[in-house]
Backbone as CSV, one residue per row, in Angstrom:
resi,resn,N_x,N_y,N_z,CA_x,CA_y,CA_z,C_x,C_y,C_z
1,UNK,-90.492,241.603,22.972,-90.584,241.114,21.607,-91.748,241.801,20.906
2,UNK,-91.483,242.420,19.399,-92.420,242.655,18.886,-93.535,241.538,18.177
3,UNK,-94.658,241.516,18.549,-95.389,240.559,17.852,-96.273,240.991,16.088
4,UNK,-95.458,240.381,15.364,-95.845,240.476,13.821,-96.117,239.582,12.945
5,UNK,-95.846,239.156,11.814,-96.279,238.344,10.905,-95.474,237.676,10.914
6,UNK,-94.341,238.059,11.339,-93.188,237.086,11.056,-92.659,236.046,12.514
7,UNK,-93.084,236.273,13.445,-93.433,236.135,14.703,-94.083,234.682,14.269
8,UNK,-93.329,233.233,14.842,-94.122,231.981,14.904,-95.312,232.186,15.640
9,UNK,-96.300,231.229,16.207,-97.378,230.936,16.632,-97.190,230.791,17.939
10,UNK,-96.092,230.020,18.404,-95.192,229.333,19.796,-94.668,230.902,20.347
11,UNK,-94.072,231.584,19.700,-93.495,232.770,20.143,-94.382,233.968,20.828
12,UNK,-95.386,234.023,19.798,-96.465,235.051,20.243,-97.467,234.586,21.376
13,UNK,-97.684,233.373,21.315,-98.079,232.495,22.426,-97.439,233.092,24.021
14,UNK,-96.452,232.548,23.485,-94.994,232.891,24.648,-94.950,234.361,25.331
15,UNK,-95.002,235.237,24.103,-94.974,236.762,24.561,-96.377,237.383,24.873
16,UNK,-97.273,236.826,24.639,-98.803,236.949,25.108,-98.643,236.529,26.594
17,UNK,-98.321,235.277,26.845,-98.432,235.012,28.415,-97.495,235.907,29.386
18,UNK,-96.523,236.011,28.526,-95.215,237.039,29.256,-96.385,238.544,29.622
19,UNK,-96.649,238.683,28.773,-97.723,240.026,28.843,-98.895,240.035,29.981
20,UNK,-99.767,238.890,30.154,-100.426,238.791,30.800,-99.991,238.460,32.424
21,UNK,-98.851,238.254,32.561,-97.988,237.501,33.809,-97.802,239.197,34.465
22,UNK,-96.950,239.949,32.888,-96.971,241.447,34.182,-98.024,242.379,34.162
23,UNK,-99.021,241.959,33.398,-100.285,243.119,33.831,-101.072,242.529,35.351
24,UNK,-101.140,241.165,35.460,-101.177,240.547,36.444,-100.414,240.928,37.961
25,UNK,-99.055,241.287,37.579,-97.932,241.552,38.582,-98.500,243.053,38.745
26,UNK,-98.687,243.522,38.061,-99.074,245.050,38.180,-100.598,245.388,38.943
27,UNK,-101.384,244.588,38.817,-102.343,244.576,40.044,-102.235,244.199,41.079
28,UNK,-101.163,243.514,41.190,-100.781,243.224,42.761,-101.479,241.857,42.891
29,UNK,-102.134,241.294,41.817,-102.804,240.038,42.010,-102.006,238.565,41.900
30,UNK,-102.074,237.902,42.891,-101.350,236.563,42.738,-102.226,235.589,41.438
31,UNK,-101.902,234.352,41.203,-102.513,233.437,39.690,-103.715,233.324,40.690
32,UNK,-103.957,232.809,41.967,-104.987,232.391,42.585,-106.248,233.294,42.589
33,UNK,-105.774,234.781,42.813,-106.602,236.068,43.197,-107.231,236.025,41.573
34,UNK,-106.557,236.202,40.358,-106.856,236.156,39.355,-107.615,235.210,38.707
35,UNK,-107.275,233.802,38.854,-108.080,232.814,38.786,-109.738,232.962,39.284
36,UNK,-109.912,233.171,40.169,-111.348,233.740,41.081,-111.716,234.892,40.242
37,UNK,-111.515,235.830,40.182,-111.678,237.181,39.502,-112.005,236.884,38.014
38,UNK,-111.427,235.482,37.232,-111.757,235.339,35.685,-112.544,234.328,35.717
39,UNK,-113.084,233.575,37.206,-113.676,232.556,36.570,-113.261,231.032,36.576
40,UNK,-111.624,231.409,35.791,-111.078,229.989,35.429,-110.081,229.739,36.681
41,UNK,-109.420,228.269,36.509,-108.736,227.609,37.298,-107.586,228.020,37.401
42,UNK,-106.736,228.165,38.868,-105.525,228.692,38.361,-104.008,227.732,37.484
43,UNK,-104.754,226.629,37.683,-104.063,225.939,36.127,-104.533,226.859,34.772
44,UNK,-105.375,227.239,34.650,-105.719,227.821,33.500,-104.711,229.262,33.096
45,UNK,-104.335,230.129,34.312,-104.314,231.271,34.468,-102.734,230.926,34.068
46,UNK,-102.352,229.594,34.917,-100.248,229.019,34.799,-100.330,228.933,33.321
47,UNK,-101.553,228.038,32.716,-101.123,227.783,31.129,-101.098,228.925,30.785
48,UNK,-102.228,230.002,30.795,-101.768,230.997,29.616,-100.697,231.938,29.907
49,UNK,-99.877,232.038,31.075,-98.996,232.489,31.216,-97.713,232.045,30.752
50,UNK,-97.848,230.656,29.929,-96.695,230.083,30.184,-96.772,230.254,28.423
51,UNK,-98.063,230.473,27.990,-98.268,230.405,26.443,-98.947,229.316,26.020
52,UNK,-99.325,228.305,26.866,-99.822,226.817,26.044,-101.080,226.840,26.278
53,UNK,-102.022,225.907,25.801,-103.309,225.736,26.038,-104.283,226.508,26.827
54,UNK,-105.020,227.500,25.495,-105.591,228.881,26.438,-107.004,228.917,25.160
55,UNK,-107.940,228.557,25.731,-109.643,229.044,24.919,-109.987,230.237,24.820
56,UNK,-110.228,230.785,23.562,-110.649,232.127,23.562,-111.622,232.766,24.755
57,UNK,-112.553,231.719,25.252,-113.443,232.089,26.630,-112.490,232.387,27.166
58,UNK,-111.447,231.615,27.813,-110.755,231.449,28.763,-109.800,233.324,28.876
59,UNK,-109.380,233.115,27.557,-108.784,234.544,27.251,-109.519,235.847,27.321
60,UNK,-110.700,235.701,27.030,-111.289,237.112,27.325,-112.139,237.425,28.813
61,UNK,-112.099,235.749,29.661,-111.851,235.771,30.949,-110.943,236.881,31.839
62,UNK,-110.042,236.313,31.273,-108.242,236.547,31.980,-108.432,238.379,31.638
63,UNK,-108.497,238.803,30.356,-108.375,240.012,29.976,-109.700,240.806,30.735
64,UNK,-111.054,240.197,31.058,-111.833,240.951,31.665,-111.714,241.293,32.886
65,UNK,-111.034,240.146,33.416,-110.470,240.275,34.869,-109.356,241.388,35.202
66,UNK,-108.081,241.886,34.131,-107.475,242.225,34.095,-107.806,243.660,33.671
67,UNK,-108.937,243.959,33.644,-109.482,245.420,32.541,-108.737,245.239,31.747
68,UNK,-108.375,244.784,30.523,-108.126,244.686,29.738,-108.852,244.659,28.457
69,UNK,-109.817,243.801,28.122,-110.707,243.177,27.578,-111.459,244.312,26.718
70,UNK,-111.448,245.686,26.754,-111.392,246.590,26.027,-110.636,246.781,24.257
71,UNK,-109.534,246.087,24.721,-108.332,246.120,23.865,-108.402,244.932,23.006
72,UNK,-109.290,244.230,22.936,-109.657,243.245,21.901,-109.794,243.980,21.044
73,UNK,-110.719,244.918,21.356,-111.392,246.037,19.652,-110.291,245.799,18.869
74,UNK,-108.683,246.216,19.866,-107.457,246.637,18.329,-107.350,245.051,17.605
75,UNK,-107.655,244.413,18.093,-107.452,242.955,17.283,-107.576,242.845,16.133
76,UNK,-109.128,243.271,15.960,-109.532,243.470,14.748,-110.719,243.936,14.399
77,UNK,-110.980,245.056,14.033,-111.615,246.271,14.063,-113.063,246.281,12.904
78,UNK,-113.706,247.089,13.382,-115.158,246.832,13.042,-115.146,247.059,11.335
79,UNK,-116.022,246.597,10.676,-115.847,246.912,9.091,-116.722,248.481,8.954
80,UNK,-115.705,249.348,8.128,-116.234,250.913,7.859,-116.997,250.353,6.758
81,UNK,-118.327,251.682,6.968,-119.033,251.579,5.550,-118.334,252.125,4.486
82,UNK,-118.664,251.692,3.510,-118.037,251.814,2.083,-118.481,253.260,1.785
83,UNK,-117.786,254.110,0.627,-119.009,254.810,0.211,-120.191,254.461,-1.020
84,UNK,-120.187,253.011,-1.590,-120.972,252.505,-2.031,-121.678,251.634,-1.396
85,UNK,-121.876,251.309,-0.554,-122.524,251.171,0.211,-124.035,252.414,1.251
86,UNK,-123.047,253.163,1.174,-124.005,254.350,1.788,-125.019,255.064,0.714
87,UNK,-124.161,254.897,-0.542,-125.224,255.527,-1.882,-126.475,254.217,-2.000
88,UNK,-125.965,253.126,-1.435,-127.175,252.009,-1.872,-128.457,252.321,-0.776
89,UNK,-128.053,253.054,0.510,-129.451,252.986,1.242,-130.058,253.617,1.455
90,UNK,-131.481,253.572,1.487,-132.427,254.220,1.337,-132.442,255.739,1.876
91,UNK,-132.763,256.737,1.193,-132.481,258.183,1.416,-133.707,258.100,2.586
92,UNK,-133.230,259.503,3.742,-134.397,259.865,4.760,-135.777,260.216,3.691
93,UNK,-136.746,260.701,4.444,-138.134,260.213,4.146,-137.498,262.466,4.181
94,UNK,-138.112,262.833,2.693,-138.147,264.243,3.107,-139.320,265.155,3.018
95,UNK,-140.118,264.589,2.930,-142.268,264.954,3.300,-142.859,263.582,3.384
96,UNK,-144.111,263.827,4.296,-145.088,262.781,4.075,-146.115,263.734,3.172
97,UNK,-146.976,262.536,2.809,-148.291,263.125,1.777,-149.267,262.381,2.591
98,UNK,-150.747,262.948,2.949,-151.638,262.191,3.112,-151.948,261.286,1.924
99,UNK,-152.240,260.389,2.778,-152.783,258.890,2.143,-154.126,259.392,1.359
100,UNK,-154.263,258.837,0.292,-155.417,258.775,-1.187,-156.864,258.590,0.227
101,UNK,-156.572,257.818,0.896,-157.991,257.432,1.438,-158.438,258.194,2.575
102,UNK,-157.585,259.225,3.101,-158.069,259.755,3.944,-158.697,261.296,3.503
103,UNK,-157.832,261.442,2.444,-158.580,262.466,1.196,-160.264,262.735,0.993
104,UNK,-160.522,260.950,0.314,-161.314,260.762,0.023,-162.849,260.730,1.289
105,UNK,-162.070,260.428,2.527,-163.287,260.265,3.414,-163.593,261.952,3.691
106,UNK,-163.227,263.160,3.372,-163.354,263.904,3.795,-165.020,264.389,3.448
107,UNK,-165.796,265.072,4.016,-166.984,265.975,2.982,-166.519,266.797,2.601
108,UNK,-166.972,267.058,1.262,-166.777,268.441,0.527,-168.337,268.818,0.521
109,UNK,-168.093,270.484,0.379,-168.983,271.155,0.276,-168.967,272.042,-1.081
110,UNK,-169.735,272.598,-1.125,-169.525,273.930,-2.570,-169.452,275.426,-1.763
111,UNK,-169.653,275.327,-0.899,-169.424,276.929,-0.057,-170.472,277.639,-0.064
112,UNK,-171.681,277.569,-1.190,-172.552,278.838,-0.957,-173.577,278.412,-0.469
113,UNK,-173.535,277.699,0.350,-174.597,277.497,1.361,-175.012,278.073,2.442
């Protein structure tokens, strides 16, 4: 199933756990092995497989366990700077000047001494 906008809440639920059941199958890991490996209970590991009652902890548990947990980024992705934004901040520094007071502590001489 493709998961989209048009996709209920129950469905994507559904096809999320379906998802996590064969990346699971694909490590060769039983709910128990996985359960240990995320942390959570393997009631926890049956619910989100089944789609029902799953905590975002709980989920990025399951996905860290799974190497997965990378793939959050595509969820939803970092905010780009604007290019008004980049004109608002402060330009690099392009000379220093000595400071007025270190000028002033210097001796001067007149030279024909």
């Amino acid at each position: 199933m493709l998961i989209d906008d048009l996709a209920s809440n129950d469905a994507i639920a559904i096809e999320l756990g379906a998802r996590l059941r064969d990346a699971r199958i694909d490590l060769l890991l039983t709910q128990d092995d996985l359960a240990k490996r995320a942390g959570v209970s393997k009631r926890t590991i049956a619910n989100a497989e089944r789609g029902t009652d799953l905590t975002l902890g709980s989920l990025m548990s399951i996905l860290r366990a799974l190497g997965l947990l990378s793939r959050m980024e595509l969820l939803v992705s970092a905010r780009e700077a604007r290019p008004s934004d980049l004109a608002k901040q402060a330009r690099p520094r392009q000379r220093v000047r000595t400071p007025k007071a270190a000028k002033r502590d210097s001796t001067w001489e007149w030279g024909d001494e």
